[in-house]
MDTraj code that builds the backbone (N, CA, C; nanometers):
import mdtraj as md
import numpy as np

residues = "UNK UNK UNK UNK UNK UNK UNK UNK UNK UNK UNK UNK UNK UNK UNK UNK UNK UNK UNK UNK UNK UNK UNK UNK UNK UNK UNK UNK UNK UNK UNK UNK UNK UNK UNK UNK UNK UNK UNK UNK UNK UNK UNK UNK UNK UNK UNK UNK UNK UNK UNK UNK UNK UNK UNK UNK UNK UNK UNK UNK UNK UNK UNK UNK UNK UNK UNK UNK UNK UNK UNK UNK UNK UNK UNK UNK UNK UNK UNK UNK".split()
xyz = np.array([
    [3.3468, 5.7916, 9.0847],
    [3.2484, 5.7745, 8.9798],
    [3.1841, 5.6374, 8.9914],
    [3.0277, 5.6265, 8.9097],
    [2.9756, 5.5236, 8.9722],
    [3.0272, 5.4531, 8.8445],
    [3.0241, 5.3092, 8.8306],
    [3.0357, 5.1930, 8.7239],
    [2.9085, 5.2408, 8.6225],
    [2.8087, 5.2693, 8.6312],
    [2.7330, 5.2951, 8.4918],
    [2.7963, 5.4336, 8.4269],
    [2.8741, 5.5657, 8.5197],
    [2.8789, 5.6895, 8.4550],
    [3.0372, 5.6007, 8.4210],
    [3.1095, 5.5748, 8.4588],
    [3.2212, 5.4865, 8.3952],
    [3.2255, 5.4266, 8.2560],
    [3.0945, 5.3814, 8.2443],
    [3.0842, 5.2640, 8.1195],
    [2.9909, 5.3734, 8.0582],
    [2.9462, 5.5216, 8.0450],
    [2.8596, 5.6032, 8.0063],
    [2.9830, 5.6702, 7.9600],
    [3.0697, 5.7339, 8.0103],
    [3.1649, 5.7898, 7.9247],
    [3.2850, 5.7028, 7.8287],
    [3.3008, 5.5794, 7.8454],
    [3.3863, 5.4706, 7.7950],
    [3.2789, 5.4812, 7.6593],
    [3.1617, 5.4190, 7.6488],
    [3.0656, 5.4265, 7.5986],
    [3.0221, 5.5610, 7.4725],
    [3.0797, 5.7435, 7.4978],
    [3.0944, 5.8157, 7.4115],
    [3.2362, 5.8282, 7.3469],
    [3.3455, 5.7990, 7.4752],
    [3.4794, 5.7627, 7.3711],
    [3.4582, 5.7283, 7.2635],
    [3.4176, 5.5957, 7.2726],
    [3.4291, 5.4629, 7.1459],
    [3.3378, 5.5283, 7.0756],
    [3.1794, 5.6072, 7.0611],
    [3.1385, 5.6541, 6.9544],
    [3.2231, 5.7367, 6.9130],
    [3.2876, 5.8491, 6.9390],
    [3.3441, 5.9491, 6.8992],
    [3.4651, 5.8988, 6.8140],
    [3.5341, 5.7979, 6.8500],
    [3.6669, 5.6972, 6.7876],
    [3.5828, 5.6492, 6.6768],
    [3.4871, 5.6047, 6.6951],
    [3.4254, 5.4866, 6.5699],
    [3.3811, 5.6179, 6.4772],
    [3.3157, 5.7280, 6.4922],
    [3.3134, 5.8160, 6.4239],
    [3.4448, 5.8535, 6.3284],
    [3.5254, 5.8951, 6.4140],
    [3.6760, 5.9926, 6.3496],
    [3.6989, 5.8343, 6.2614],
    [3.7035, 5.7165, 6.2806],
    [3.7613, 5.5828, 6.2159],
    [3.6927, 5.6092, 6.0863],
    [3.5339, 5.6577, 6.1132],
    [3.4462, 5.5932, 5.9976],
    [3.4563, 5.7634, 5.8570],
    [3.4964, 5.8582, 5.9523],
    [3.5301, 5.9565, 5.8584],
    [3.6835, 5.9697, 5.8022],
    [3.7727, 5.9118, 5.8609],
    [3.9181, 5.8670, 5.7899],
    [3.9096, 5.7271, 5.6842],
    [3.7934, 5.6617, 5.7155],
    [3.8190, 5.5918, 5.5941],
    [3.7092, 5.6752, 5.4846],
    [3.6236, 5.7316, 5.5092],
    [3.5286, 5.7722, 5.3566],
    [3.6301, 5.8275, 5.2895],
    [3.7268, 5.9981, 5.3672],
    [3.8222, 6.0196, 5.3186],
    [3.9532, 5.9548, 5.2098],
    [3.9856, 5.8506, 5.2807],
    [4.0891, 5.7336, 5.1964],
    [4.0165, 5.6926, 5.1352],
    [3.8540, 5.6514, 5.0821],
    [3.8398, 5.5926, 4.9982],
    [3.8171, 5.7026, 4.8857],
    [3.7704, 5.8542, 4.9057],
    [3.7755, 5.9467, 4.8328],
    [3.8876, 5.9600, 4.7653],
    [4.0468, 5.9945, 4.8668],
    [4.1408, 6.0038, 4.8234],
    [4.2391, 5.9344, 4.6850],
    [4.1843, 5.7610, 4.7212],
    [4.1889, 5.6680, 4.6067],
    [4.1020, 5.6741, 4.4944],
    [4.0133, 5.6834, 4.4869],
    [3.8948, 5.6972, 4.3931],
    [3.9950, 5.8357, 4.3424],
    [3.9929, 5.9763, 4.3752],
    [4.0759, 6.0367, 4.2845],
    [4.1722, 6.0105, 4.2084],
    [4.2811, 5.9442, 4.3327],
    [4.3809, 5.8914, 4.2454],
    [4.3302, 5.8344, 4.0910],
    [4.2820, 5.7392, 4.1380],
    [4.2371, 5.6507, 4.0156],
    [4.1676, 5.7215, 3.9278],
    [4.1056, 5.8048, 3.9287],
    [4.0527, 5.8659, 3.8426],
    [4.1054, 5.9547, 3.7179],
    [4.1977, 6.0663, 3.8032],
    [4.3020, 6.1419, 3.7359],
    [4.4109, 6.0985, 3.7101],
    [4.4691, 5.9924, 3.7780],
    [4.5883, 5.9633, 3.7825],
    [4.6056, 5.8335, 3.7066],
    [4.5310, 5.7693, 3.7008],
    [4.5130, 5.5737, 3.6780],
    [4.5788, 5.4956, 3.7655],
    [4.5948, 5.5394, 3.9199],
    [4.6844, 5.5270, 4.0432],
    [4.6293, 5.4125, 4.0836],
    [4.6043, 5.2870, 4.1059],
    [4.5473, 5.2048, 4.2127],
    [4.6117, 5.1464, 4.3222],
    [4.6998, 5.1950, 4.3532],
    [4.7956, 5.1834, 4.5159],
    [4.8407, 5.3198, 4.5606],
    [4.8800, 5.3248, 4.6670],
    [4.9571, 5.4401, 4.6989],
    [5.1386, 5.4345, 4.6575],
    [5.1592, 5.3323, 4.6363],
    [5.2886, 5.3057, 4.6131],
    [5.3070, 5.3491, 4.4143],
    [5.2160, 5.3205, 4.3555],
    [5.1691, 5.3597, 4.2174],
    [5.1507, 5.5157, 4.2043],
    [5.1110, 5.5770, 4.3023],
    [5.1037, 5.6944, 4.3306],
    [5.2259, 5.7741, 4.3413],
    [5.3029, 5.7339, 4.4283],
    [5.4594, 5.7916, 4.4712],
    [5.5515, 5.7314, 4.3868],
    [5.5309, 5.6698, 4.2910],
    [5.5876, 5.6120, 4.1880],
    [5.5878, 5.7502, 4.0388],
    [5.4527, 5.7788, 4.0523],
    [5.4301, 5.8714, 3.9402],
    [5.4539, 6.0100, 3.9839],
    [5.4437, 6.0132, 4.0888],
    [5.5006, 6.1581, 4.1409],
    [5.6493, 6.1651, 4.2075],
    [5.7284, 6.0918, 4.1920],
    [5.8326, 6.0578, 4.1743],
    [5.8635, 6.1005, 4.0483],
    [5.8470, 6.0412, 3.9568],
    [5.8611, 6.0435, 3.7834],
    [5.8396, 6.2117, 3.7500],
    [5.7378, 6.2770, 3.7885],
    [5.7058, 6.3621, 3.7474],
    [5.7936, 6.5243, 3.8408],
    [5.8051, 6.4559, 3.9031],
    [5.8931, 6.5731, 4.0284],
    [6.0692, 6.5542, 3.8765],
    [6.0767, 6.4770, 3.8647],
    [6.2089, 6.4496, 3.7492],
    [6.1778, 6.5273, 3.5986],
    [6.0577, 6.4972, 3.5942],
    [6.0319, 6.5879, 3.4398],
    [6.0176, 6.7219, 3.4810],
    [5.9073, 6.7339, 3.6100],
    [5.9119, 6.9081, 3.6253],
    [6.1136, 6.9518, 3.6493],
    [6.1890, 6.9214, 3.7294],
    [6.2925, 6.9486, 3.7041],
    [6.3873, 6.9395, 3.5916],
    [6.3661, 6.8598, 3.4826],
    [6.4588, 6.8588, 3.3531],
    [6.3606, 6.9596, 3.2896],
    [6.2399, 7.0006, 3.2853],
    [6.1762, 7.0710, 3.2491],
    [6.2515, 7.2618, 3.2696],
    [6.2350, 7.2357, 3.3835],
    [6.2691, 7.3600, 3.4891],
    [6.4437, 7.4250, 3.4392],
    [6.5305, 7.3168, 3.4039],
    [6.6186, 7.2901, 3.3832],
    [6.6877, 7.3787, 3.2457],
    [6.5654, 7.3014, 3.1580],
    [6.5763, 7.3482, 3.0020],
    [6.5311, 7.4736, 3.0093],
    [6.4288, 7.5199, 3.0308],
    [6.3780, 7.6476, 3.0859],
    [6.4608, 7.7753, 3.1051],
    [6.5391, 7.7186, 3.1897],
    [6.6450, 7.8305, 3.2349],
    [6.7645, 7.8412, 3.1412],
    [6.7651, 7.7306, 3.0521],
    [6.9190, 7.7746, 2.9844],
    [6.8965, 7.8048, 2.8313],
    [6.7521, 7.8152, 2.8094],
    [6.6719, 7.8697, 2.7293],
    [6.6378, 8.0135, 2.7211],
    [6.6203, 8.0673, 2.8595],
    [6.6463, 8.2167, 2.9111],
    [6.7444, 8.2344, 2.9201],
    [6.8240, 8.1861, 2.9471],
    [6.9666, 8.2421, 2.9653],
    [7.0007, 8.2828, 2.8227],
    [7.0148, 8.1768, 2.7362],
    [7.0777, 8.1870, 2.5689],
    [7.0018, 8.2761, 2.5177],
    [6.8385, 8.3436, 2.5747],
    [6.7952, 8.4212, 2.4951],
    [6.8096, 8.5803, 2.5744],
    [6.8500, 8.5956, 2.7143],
    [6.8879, 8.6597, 2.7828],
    [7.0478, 8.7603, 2.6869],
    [7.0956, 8.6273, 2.6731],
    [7.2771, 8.6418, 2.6165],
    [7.2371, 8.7280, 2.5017],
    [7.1735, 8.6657, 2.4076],
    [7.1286, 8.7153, 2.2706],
    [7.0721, 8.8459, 2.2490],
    [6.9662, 8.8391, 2.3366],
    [6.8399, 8.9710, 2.2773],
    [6.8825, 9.0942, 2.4110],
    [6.9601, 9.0578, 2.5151],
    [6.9624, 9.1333, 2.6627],
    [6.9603, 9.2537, 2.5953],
    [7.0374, 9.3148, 2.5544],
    [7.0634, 9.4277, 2.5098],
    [6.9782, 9.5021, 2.4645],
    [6.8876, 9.4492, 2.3571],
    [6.7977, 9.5074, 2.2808],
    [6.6564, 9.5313, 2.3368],
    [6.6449, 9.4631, 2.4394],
    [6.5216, 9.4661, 2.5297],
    [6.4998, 9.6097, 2.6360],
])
top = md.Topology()
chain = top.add_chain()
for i, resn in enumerate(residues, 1):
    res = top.add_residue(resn, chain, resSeq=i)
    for name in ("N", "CA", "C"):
        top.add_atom(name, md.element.get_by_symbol(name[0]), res)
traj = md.Trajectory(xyz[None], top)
């Protein structure tokens, strides 16, 4: 290959990289802007913080749930 078709394809790499770069960040800045929006998230660590928290309530949630069916399972089973 000659040195200009060398530096001609080096040359669409780097657009194609600077592209995928420049559409992974609009993305992350979309991604944050949601956060923040719905969430009042302004880090990602603030983020996995609250979905942390909330993975704990959906399970004590989930929790009560079931022994709520159960006691009304025990109670009414029969009559159903």
């Amino acid at each position: 290959m000659s040195t200009e078709a060398d530096f001609e394809k080096l040359k669409r790499t780097r657009d194609r990289l600077q592209s995928e770069v420049d559409q992974s960040k609009g993305a992350l800045e979309e991604t944050m802007s949601r956060l923040k929006k719905d969430f009042g998230c302004y880090t990602l660590q603030e983020a996995e913080k609250l979905l942390k928290k909330t993975d704990k309530e959906l399970d004590k949630a989930t929790e009560e749930f079931e022994e709520a069916m159960a006691a009304f399972q025990k109670e009414w089973g029969d009559d159903l």
